[in-house]
N, C-alpha and C positions, 0 to 999 in steps of 0.2 A: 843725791844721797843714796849709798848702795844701802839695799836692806840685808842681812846676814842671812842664810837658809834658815836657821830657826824660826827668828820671824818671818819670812817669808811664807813659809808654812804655817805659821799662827794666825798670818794675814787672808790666807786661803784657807784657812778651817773657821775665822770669825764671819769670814763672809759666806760660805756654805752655812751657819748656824745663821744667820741675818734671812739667810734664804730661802732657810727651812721655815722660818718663822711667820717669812713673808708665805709662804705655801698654803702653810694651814692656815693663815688670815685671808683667802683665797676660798679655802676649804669652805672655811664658813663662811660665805655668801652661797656655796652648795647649798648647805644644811637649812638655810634660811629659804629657799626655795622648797625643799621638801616639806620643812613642817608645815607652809604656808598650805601644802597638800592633805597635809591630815587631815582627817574627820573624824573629830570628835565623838559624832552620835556612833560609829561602829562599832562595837565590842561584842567579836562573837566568840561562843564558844568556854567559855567562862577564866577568858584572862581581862585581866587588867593592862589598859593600854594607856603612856600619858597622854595628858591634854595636850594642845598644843599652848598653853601656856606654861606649863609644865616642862616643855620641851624646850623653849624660849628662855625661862629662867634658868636652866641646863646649861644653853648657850651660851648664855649671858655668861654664867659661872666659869665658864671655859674660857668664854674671849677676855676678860676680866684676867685670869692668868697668864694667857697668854701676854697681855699687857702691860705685865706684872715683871715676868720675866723679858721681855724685850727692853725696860727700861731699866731693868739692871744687868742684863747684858751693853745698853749703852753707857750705862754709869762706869761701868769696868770695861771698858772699851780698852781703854790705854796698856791695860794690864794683858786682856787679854792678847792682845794683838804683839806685846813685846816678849813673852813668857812661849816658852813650848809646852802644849797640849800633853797632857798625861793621855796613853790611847788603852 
């Protein structure tokens, strides 16, 4: 089955967008390292630092959309991948 250039090009732009996705769900196994680093009891100097539960439900809140958006980039999978990208 040949693929046309347009798709072809929609097929290499869904899967960099898959990839970038996959990236930052990478990322954040970073982040969950570092906050596991914070401590809490430190607050000098008279700023306000979050908790690390704080930071956690941040996370949370992130990978959550993240998750959000992946599964409706799979839901539109079809479209995306047959349609040329507006750049």
């Amino acid at each position: 089955m040949a693929i046309g250039f347009g798709n072809q090009r929609a097929v290499q732009r869904y899967a960099a967008f898959v990839g970038a996705m996959d990236m930052l769900g990478e990322a954040f196994r970073t982040v969950d390292r570092v906050i596991d680093r914070v401590d809490d009891s430190v607050g000098e100097g008279g700023y306000t630092l979050p908790t690390q539960d704080e930071l956690r439900a941040l996370r949370t809140t992130a990978f959550d959309a993240l998750d959000a958006l992946r599964a409706k980039g799979k839901k539109h999978e079809a479209d995306l991948v047959s349609r040329p990208w507006a750049v």
